[in-house]
VEXDREN-2710 file (C-alpha; in Angstrom, 1 decimal):
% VEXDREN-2710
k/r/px/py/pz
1/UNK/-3.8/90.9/194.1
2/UNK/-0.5/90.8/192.4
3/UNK/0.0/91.7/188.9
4/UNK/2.4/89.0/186.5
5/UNK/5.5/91.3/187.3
6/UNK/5.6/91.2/191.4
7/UNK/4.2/87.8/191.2
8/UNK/7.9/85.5/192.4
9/UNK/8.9/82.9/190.3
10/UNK/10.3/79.6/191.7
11/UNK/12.2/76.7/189.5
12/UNK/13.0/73.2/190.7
13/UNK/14.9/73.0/193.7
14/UNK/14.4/76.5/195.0
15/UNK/13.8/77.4/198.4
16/UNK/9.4/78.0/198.4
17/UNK/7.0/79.3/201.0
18/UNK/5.5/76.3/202.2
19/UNK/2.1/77.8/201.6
20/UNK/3.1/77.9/197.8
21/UNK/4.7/74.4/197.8
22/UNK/1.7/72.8/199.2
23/UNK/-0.6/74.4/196.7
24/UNK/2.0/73.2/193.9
25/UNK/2.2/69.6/195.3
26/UNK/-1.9/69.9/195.4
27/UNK/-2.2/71.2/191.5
28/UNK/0.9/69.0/190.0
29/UNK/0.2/65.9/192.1
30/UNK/-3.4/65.9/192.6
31/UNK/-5.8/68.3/190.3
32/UNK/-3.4/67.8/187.3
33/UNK/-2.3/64.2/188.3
34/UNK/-5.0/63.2/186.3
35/UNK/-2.8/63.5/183.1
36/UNK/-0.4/60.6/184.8
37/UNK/-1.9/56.9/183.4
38/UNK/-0.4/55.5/186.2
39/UNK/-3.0/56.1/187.7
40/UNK/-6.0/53.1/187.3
41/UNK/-8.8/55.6/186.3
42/UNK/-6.9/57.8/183.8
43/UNK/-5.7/54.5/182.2
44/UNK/-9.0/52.9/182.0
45/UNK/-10.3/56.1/180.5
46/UNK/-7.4/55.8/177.9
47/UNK/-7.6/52.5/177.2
48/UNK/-11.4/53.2/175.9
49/UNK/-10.1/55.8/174.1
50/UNK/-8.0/52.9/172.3
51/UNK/-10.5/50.7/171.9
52/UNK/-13.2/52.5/170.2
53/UNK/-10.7/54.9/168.5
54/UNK/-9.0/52.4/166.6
55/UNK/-11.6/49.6/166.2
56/UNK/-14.7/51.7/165.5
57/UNK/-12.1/54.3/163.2
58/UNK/-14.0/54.7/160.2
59/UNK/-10.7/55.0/158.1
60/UNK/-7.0/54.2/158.4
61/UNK/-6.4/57.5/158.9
62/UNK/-8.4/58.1/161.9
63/UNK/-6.7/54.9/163.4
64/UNK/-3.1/56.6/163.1
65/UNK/-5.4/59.9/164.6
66/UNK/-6.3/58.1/167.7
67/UNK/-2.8/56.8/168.1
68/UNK/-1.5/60.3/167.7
69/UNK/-3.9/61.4/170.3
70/UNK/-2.6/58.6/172.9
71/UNK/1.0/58.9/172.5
72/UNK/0.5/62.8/173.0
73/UNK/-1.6/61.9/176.2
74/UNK/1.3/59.3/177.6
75/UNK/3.8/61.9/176.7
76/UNK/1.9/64.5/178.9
77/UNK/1.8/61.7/181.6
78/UNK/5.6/61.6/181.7
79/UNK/5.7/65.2/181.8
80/UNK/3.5/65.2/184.9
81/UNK/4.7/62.5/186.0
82/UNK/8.5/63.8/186.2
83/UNK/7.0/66.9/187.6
84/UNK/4.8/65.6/190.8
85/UNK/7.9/63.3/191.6
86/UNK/10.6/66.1/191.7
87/UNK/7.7/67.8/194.4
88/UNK/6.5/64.8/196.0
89/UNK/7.9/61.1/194.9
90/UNK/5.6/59.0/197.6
91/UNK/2.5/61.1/196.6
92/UNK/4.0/60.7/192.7
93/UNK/3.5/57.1/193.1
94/UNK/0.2/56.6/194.9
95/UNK/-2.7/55.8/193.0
96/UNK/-4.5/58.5/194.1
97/UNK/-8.7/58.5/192.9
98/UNK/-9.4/60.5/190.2
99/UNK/-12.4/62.7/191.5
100/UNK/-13.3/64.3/188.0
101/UNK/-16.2/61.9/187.6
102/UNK/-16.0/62.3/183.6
103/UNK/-13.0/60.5/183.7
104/UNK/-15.0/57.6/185.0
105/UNK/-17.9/58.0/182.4
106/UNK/-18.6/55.4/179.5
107/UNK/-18.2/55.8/176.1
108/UNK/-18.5/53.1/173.9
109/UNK/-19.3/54.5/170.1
110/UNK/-17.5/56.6/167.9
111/UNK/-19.7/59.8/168.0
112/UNK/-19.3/59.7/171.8
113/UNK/-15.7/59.7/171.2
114/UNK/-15.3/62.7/169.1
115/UNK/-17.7/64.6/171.8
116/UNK/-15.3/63.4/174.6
117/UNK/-12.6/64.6/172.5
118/UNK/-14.2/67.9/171.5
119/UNK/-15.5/68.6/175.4
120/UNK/-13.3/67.5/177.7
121/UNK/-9.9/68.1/175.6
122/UNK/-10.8/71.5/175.3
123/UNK/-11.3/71.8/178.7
124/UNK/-7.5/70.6/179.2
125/UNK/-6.4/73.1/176.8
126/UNK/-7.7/76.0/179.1
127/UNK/-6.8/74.2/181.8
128/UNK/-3.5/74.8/180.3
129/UNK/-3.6/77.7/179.1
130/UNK/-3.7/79.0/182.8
131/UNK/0.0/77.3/183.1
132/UNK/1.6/80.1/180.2
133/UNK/3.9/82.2/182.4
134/UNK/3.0/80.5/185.9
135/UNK/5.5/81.3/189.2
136/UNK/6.4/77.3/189.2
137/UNK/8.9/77.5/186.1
138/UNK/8.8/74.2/185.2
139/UNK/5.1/74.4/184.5
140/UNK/5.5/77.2/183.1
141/UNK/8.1/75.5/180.1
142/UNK/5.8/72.4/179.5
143/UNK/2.2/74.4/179.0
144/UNK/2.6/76.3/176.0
145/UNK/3.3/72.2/174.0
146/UNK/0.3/71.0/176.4
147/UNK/-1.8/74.0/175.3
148/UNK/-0.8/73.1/171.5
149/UNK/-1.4/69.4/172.0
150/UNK/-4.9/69.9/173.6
151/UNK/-6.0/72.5/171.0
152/UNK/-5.4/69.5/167.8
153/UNK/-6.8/67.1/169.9
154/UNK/-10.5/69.3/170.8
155/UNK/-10.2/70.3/166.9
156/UNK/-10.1/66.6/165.9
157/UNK/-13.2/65.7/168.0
158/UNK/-15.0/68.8/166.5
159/UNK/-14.2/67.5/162.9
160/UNK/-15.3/63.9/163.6
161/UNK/-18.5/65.3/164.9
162/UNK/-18.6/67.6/161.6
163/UNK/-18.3/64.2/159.8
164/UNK/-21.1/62.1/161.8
165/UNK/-23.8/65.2/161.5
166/UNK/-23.2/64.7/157.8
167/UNK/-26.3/61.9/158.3
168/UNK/-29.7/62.1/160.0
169/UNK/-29.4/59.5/162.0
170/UNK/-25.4/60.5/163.2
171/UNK/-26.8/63.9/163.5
172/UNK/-29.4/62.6/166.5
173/UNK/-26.4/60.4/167.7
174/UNK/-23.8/64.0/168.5
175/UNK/-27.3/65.5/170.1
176/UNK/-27.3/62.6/172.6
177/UNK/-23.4/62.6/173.0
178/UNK/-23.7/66.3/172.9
179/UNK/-26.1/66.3/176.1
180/UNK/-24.4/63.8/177.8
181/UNK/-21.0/65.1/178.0
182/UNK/-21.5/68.8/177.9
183/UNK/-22.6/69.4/181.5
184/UNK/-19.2/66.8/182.7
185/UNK/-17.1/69.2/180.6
186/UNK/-18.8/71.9/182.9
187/UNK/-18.0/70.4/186.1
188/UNK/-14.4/70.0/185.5
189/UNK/-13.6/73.5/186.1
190/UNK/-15.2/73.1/189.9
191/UNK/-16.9/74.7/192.1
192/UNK/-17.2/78.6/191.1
193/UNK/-17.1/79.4/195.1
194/UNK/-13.6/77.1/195.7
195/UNK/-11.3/79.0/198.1
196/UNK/-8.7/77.8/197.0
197/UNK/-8.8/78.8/192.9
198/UNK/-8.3/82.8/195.1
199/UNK/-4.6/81.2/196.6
200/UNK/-4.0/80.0/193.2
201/UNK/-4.0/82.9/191.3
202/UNK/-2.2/84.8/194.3
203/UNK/0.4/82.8/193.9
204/UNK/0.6/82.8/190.0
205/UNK/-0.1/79.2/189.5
206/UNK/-3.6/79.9/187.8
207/UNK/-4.7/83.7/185.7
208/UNK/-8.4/82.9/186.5
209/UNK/-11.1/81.3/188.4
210/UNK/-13.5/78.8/188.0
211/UNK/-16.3/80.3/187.0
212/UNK/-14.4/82.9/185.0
213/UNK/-13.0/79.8/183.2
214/UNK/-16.2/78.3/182.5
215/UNK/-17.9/80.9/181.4
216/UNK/-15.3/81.3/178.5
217/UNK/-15.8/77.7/177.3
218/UNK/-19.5/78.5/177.5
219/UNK/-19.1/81.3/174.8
220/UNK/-16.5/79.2/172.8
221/UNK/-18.6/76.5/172.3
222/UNK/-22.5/77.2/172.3
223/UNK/-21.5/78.8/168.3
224/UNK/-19.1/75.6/167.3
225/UNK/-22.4/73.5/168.8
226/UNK/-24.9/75.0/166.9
227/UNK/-23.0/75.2/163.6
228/UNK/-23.2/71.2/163.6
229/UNK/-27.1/71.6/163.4
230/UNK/-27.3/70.5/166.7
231/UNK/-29.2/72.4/169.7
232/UNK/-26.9/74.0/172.2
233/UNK/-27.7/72.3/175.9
234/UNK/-29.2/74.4/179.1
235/UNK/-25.6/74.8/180.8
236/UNK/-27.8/74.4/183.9
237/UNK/-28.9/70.6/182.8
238/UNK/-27.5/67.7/185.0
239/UNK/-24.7/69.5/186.3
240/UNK/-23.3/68.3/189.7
241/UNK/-21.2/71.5/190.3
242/UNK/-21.8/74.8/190.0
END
């Protein structure tokens, strides 16, 4: 395996091996595509962001939060965006399926809200965080911003869940949300045996695998968990990828 100083870098434009361009066009257009709302499932997953973040807002001030939090998305979508189309235009513009099934999940209450934002926004942020220094140069400019971004937004889903377990009955309302999204969070690393997370990180377009990934977040958030109150799920429970 390479170490981060014989690992070639590339920048827009340069000549690539076409075994690193297709994994590039495969992590910018497809994996991470799922940043760009012009795609139907991201921007349905958005738009219920929008709807119960700003009309179920329990203050002003969590309405101008949840704005934030959506023009920081769209801004990360035109970053991706501009990205997959300088690699790919055609597969830019097709509205390809998101197959991360918690972007198709429902949400329709404010506590499950700030657990999608805590959950699956931290996710992002390592997600992310495997962009700092990547070969591809261009990803490698946009992913310390994208790391910062994702870290405010998983912090403002922990404090509104702070908030809600101030009561009983919001308390038994995080455990549910807790449950239900923690596994989905899980499965968006992938599969621990993928191939291709090994190519990846040969290349120097991820630092770690899946499971290495996962296992972090697992540490990270079982103690932020349980200092809500609330009981810390089997990681094992209704997960759909291991």
């Amino acid at each position: 395996m390479f170490t981060a100083s014989e690992i070639q870098k590339y920048d827009l434009n340069d000549d690539m091996p076409e075994d690193y361009r297709k994994l590039l066009v495969k992590l910018c257009c497809v994996e991470h595509g799922i940043e760009m709302i012009s795609r139907t499932a991201i921007l349905d997953f958005l738009t219920q962001v929008w709807m119960v973040g700003t009309y179920q807002a329990p203050s002003p001030y969590e309405r101008v939060r949840t704005a934030s939090y959506c023009w920081q998305e769209v801004g990360h979508s035109e970053l991706f965006y501009n990205i997959a189309r300088d690699l790919d235009p055609a597969l830019a513009d097709e509205d390809i399926p998101v197959t991360q099934y918690a972007f198709h999940m429902k949400f329709t209450t404010w506590t499950e809200l700030a657990a999608v934002n805590f959950f699956t926004d931290r996710v992002g942020m390592y997600q992310a965080n495997e962009w700092v220094n990547s070969s591809y140069v261009v990803l490698a400019k946009i992913a310390p911003m994208v790391v910062k971004d994702e870290r405010g937004h998983t912090t403002m889903g922990y404090d509104r869940l702070e908030r809600v377990c101030e009561s009983v009955k919001g308390k038994e309302e995080a455990q549910r949300a807790v449950e239900k999204w923690h596994p989905a969070a899980l499965d968006m690393f992938g599969h621990s045996e993928s191939k291709r997370q090994h190519e990846y990180i040969k290349w120097g377009l991820k630092k770690h695998t899946n499971g290495e990934l996962r296992q972090q977040y697992i540490q990270d958030v079982a103690p932020l968990i349980a200092k809500l109150g609330l009981d810390v799920p089997d990681e094992n429970k209704n997960r759909r990828f291991f």
